[in-house]
N, CA and C atoms as an extended XYZ file, in Angstrom:
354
Properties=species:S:1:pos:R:3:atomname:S:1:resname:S:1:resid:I:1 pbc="F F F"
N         9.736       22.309       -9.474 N   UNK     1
C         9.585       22.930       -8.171 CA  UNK     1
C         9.449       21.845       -7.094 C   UNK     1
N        10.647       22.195       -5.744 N   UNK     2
C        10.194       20.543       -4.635 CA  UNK     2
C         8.709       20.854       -4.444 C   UNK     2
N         8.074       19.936       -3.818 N   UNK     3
C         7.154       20.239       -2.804 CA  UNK     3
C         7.466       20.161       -1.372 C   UNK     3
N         6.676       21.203       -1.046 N   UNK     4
C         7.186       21.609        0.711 CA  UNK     4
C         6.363       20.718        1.242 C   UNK     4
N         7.074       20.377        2.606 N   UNK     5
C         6.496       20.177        2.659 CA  UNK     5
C         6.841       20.351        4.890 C   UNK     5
N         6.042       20.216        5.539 N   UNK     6
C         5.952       20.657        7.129 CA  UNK     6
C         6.033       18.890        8.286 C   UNK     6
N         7.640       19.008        8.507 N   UNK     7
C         7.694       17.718        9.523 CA  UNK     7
C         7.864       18.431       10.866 C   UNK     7
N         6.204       17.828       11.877 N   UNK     8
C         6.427       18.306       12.553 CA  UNK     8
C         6.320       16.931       14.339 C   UNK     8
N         7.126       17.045       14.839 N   UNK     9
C         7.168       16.156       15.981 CA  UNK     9
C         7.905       16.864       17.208 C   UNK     9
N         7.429       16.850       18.008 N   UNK    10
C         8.245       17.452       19.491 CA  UNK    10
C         9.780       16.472       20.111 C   UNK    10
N        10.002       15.324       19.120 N   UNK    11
C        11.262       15.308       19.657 CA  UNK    11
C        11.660       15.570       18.668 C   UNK    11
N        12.541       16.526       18.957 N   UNK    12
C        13.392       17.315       17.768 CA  UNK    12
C        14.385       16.661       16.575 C   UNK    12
N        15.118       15.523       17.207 N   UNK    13
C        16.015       14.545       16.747 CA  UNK    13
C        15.151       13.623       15.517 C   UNK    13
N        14.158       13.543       15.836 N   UNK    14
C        12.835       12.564       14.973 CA  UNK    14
C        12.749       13.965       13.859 C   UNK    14
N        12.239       14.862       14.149 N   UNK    15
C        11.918       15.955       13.296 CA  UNK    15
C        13.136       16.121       12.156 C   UNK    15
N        14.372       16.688       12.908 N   UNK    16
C        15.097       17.232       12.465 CA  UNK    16
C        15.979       15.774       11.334 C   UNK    16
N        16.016       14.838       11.878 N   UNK    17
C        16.259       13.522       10.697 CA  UNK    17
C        15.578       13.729        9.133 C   UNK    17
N        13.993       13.677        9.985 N   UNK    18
C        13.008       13.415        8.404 CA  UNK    18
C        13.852       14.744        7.752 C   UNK    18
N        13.514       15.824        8.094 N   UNK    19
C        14.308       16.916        6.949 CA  UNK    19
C        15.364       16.833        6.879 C   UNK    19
N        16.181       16.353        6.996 N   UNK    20
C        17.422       15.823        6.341 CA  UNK    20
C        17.173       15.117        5.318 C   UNK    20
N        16.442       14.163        5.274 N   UNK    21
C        16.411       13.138        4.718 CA  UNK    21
C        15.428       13.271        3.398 C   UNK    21
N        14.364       14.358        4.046 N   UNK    22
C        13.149       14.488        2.552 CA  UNK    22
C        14.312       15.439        1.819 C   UNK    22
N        15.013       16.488        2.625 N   UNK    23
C        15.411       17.447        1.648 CA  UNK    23
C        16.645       16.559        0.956 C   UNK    23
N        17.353       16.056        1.315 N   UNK    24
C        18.292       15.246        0.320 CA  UNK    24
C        17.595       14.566       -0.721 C   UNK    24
N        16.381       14.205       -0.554 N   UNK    25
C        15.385       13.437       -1.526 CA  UNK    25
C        14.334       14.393       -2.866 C   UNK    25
N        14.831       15.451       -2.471 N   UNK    26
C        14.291       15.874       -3.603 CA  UNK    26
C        13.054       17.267       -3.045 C   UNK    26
N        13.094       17.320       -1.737 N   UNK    27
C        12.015       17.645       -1.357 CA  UNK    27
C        12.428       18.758       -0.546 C   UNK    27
N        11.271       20.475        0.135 N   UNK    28
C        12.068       21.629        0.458 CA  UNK    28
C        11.347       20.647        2.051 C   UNK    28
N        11.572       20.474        3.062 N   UNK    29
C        11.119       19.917        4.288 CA  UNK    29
C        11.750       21.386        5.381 C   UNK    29
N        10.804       21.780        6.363 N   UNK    30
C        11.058       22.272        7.339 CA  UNK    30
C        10.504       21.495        8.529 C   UNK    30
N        11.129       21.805        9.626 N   UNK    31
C        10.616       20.807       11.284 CA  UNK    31
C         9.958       22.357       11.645 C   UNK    31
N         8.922       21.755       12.555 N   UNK    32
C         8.185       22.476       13.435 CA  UNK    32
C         8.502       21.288       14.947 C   UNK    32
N         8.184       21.884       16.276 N   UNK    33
C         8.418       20.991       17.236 CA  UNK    33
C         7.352       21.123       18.186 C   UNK    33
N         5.947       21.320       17.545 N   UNK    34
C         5.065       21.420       18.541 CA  UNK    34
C         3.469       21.718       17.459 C   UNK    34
N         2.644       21.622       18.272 N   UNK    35
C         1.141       21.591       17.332 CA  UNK    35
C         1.109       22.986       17.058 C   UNK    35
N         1.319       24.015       18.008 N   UNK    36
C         1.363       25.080       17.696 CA  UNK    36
C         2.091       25.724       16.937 C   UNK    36
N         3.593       25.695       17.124 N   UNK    37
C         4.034       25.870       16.157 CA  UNK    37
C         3.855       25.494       14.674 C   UNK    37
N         3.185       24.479       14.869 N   UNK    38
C         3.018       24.180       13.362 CA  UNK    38
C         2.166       24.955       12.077 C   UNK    38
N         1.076       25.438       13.002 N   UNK    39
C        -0.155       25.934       12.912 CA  UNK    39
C         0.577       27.111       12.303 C   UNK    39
N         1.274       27.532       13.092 N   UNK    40
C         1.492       29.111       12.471 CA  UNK    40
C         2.789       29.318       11.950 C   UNK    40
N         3.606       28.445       11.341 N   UNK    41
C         4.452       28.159       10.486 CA  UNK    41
C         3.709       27.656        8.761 C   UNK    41
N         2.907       26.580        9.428 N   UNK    42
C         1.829       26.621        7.981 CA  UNK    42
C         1.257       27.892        7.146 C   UNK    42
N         0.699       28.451        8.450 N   UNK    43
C         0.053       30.071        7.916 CA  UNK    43
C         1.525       30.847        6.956 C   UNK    43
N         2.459       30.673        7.537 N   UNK    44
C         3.835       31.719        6.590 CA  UNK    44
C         4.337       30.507        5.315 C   UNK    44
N         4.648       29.314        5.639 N   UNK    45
C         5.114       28.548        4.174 CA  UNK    45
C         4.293       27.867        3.302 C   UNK    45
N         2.785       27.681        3.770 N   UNK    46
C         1.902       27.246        2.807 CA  UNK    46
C         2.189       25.742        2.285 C   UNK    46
N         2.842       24.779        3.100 N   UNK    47
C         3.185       24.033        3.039 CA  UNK    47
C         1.972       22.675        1.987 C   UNK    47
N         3.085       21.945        1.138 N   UNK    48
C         1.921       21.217        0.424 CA  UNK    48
C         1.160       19.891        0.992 C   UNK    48
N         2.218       19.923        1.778 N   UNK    49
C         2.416       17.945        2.670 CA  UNK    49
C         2.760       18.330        4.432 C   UNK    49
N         2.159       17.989        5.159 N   UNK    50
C         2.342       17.895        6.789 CA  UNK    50
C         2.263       16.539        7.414 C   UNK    50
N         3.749       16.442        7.493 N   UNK    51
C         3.888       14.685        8.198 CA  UNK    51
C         4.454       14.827        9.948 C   UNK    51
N         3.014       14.855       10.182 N   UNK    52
C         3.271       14.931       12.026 CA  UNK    52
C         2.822       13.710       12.620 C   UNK    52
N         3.694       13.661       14.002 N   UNK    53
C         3.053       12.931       15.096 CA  UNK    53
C         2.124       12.952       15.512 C   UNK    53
N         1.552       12.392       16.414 N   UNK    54
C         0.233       12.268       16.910 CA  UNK    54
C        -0.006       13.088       18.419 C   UNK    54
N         0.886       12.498       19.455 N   UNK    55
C         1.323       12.820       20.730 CA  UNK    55
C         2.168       13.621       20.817 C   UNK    55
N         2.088       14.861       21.215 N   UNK    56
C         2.494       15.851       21.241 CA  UNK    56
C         2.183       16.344       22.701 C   UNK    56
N         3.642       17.677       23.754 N   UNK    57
C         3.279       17.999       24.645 CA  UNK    57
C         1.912       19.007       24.517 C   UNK    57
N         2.114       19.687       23.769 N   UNK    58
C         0.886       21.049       23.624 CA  UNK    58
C        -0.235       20.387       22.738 C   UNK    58
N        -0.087       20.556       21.944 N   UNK    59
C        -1.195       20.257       21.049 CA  UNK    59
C        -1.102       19.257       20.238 C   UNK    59
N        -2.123       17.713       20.035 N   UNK    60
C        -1.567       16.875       19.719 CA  UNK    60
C        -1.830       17.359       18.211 C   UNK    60
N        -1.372       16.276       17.055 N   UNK    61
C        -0.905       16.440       15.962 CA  UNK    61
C        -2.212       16.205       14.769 C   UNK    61
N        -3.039       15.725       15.566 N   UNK    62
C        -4.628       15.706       14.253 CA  UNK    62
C        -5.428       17.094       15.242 C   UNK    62
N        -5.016       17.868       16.050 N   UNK    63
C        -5.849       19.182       16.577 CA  UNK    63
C        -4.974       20.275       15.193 C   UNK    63
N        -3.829       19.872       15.541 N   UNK    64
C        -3.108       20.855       14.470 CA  UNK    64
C        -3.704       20.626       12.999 C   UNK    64
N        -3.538       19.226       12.839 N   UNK    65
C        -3.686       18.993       11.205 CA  UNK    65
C        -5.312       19.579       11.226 C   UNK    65
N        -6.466       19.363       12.021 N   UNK    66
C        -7.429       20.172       12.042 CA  UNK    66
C        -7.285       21.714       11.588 C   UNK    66
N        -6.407       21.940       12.283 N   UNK    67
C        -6.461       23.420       12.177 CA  UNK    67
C        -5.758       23.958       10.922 C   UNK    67
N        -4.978       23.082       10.855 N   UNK    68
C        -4.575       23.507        9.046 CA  UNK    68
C        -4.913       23.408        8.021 C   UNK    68
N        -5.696       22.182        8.041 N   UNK    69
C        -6.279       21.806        7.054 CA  UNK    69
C        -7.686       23.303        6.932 C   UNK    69
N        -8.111       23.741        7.705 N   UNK    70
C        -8.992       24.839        7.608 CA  UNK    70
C        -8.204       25.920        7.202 C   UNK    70
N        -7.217       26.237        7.366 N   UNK    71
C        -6.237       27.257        6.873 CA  UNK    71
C        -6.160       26.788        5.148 C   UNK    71
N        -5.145       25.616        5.123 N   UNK    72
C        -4.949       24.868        3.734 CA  UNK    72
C        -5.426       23.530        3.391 C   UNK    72
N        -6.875       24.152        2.462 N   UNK    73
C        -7.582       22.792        2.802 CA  UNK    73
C        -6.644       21.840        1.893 C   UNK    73
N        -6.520       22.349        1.098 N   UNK    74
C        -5.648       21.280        0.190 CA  UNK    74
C        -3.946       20.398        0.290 C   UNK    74
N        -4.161       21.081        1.266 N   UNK    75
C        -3.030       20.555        2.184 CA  UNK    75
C        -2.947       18.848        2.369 C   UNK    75
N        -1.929       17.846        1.958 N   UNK    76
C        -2.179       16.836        1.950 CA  UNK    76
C        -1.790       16.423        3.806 C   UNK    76
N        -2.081       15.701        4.549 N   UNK    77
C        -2.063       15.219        5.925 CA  UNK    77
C        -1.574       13.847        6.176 C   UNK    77
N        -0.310       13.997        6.779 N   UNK    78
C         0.379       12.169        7.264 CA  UNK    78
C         0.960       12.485        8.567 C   UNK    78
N        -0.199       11.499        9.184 N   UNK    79
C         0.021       11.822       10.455 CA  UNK    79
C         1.161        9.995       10.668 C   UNK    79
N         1.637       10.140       11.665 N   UNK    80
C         2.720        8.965       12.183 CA  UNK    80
C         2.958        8.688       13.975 C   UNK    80
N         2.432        7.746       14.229 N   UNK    81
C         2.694        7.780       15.430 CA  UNK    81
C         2.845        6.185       16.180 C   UNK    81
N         3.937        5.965       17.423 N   UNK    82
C         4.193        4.438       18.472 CA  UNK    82
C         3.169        4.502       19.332 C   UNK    82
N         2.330        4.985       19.603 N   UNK    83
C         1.541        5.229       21.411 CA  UNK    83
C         0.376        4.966       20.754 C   UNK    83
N        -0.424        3.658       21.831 N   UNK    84
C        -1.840        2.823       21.368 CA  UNK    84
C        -3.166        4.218       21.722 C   UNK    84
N        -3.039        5.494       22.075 N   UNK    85
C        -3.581        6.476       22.471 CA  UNK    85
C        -4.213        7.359       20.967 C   UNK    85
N        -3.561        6.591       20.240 N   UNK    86
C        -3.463        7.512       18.303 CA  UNK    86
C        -4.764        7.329       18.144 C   UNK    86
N        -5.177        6.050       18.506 N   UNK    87
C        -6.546        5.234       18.402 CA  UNK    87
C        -7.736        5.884       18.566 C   UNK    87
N        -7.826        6.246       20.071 N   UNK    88
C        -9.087        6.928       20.612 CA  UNK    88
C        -9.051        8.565       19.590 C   UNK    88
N        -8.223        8.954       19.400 N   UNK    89
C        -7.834       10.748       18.859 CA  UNK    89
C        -7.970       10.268       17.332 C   UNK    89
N        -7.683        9.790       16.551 N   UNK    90
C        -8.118        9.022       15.596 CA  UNK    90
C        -9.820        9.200       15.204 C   UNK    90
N       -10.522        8.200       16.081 N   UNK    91
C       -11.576        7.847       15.900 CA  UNK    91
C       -12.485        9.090       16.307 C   UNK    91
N       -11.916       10.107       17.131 N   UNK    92
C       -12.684       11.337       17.806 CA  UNK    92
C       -12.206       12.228       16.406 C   UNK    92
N       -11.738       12.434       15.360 N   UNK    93
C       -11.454       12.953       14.283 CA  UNK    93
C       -12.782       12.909       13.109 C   UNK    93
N       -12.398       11.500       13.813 N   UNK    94
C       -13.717       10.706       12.293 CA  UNK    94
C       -14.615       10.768       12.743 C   UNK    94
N       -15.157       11.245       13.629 N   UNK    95
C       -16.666       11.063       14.365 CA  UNK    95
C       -16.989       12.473       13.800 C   UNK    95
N       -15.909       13.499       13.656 N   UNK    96
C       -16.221       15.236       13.154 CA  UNK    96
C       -16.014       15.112       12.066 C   UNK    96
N       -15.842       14.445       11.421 N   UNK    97
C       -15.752       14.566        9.559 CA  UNK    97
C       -14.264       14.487        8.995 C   UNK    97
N       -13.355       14.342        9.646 N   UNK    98
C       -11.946       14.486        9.604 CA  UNK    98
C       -11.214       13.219        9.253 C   UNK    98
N       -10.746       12.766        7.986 N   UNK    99
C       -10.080       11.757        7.784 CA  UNK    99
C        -8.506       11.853        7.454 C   UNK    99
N        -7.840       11.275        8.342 N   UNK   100
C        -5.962       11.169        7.835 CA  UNK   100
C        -5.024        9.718        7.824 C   UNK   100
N        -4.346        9.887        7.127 N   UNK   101
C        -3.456        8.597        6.613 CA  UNK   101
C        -2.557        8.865        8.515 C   UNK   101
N        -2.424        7.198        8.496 N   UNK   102
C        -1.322        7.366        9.621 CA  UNK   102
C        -0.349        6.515        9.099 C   UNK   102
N         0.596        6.589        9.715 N   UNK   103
C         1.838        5.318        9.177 CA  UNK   103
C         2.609        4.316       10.716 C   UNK   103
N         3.267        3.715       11.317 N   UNK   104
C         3.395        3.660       12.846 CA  UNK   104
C         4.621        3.485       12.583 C   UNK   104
N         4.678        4.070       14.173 N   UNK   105
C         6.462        4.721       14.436 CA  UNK   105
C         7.039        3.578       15.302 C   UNK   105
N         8.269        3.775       14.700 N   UNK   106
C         9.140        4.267       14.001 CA  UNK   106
C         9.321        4.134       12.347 C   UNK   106
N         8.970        4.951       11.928 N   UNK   107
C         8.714        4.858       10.195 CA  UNK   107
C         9.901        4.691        9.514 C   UNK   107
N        10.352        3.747        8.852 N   UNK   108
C        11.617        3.898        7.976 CA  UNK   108
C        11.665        5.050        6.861 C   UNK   108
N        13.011        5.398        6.997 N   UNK   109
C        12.585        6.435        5.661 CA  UNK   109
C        12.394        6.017        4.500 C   UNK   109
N        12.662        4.568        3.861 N   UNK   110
C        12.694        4.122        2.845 CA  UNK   110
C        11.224        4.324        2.109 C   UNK   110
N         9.996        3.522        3.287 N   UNK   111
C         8.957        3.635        3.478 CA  UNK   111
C         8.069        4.889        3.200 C   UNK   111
N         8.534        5.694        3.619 N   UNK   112
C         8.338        7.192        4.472 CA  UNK   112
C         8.402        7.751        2.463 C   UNK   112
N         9.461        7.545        2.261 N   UNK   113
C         9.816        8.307        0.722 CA  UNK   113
C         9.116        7.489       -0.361 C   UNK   113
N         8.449        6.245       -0.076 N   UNK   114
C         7.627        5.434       -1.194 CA  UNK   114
C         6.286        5.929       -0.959 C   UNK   114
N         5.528        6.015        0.068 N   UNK   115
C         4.019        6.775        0.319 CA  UNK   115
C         4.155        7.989       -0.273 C   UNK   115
N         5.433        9.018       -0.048 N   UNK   116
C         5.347       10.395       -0.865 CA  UNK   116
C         5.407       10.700       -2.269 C   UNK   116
N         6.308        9.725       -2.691 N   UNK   117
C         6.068        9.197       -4.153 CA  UNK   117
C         5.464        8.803       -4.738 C   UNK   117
N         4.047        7.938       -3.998 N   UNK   118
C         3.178        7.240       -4.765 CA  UNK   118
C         1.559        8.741       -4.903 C   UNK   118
C-alpha cells in the first residue's frame, strides 16, 4: 500500500512538482495550496505524511500542521521552507509543545525522497 501522503505550498508550481515526483516514486501525493485547505483535505484523506511550507498567504504551515496533527496525531510532519521568518514561528511552536522536522528551500527531490525513505 503507497503511503499518502499531503504536499501542501501556496505556489502551486512548487506543490504541484513534489506530486509528480513523490507519486512517480512510489508514493499516493496530493497538493493542497493553502493552510486551510490543507486542514480540511487532511480531515477527508487521512493523510500519513504532510510536507508543507512554512509561509503561507492564509495560514502559515506549522498553524496547519498544528491543527492536524490534533485531527491526526500520528500524522508524520515536514515542514520546508527559504524565508529567515521560519525561525521566530518555529520557536513560537516549541515554546507550546510542538516539535517538526524542517528541511530549507529549495529542497532537491533527490534529498526530499532520501528523508522519506529513511
Amino acid at each position: 500500500m503507497k503511503q499518502k501522503i499531503l504536499v501542501v505550498d501556496d505556489e502551486r508550481v512548487i506543490a504541484d512538482t513534489l506530486v509528480i515526483i513523490l507519486n512517480r516514486n512510489g508514493f499516493e501525493a496530493t497538493a493542497a495550496y493553502s493552510g486551510e485547505s490543507a486542514v480540511e483535505l487532511a480531515k477527508l484523506t487521512k493523510p500519513e505524511m504532510i510536507i508543507s511550507d512554512v509561509i503561507m498567504n492564509d495560514m502559515n504551515g506549522i498553524d496547519a500542521a498544528i491543527q492536524i496533527r490534533g485531527l491526526l496525531p500520528t500524522c508524520k510532519i515536514l515542514l520546508f521552507s527559504g524565508q529567515a521568518a521560519t525561525a521566530d514561528l518555529l520557536e513560537k511552536a516549541r515554546t507550546q509543545g510542538h516539535e517538526f522536522e524542517i528541511l530549507a528551500k529549495p529542497v532537491h527531490p533527490q534529498d526530499l525522497l532520501t528523508r522519506l525513505r529513511s
